[in-house]
C-alpha positions, 0 to 999 in steps of 0.5 A, spaced: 712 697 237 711 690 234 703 687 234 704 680 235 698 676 235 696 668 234 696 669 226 703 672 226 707 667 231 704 662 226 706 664 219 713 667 223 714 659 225 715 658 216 719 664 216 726 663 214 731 664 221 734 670 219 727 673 219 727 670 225 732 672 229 731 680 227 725 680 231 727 675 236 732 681 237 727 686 239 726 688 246 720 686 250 718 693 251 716 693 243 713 688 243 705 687 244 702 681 245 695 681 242 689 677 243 684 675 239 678 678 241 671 680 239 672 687 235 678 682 232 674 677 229 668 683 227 673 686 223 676 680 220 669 678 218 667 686 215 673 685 211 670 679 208 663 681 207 665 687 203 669 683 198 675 687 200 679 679 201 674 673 200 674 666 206 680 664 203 685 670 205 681 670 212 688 670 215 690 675 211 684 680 214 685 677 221 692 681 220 690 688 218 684 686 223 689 686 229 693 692 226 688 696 225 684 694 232 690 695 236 692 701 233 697 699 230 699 706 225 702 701 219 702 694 217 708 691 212 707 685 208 712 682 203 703 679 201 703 683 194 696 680 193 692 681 199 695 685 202 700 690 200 696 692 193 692 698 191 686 696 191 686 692 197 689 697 200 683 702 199 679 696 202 682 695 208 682 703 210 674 704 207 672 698 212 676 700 219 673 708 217 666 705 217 667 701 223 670 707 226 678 705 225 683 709 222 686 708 215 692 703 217 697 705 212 700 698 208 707 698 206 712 693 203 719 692 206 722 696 201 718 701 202 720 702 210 728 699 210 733 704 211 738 703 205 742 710 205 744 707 213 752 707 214 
């Protein structure tokens, strides 16, 4: 299941086509449009206060925000400063357990892209 919120069509819009027509190509039924909401933006913001990403990377924290929201069971990221980075990473998951979110698992595209395909 793709999340697809706000945050995301916008940075997608930077994207280069070919990104972009990947994810035009999956079916409708795979994607889920979330809206921004209050449990989004409380999450967002507890991030921020536990220092885990400062205001200037508010986007990236409302991304994981979403994700972990909407239950997503991982993010992936090309975002090696703010997001896809060990110490981060253990920030995002102590933040969602004390708000009462699961640890959402981040990962690189290299880590999730199939390259044994036939």
């Amino acid at each position: 299941m793709w999340i697809e919120s706000d945050t995301v069509v916008e940075e997608l819009s930077k994207a280069p086509e070919k990104v972009k027509q990947v994810l035009a190509k999956l079916p409708p039924k795979q994607v889920l449009l979330a809206q921004y909401f209050d449990k989004v933006n409380a999450l967002r913001e507890a991030y921020i206060k536990a220092g885990v990403v400062d205001e200037k990377s508010i986007f990236d924290a409302e991304h994981i925000a979403f994700a972990s929201v909407f239950d997503a069971d991982f993010v992936v990221s090309w975002n090696f400063k703010h997001i896809v980075h060990y110490d981060k990473i253990a920030g995002y998951q102590a933040v969602n357990l004390l708000n009462g979110y699961k640890p959402i698992a981040i990962y690189s595209p290299r880590e999730v892209v199939d390259y044994d395909s036939k």
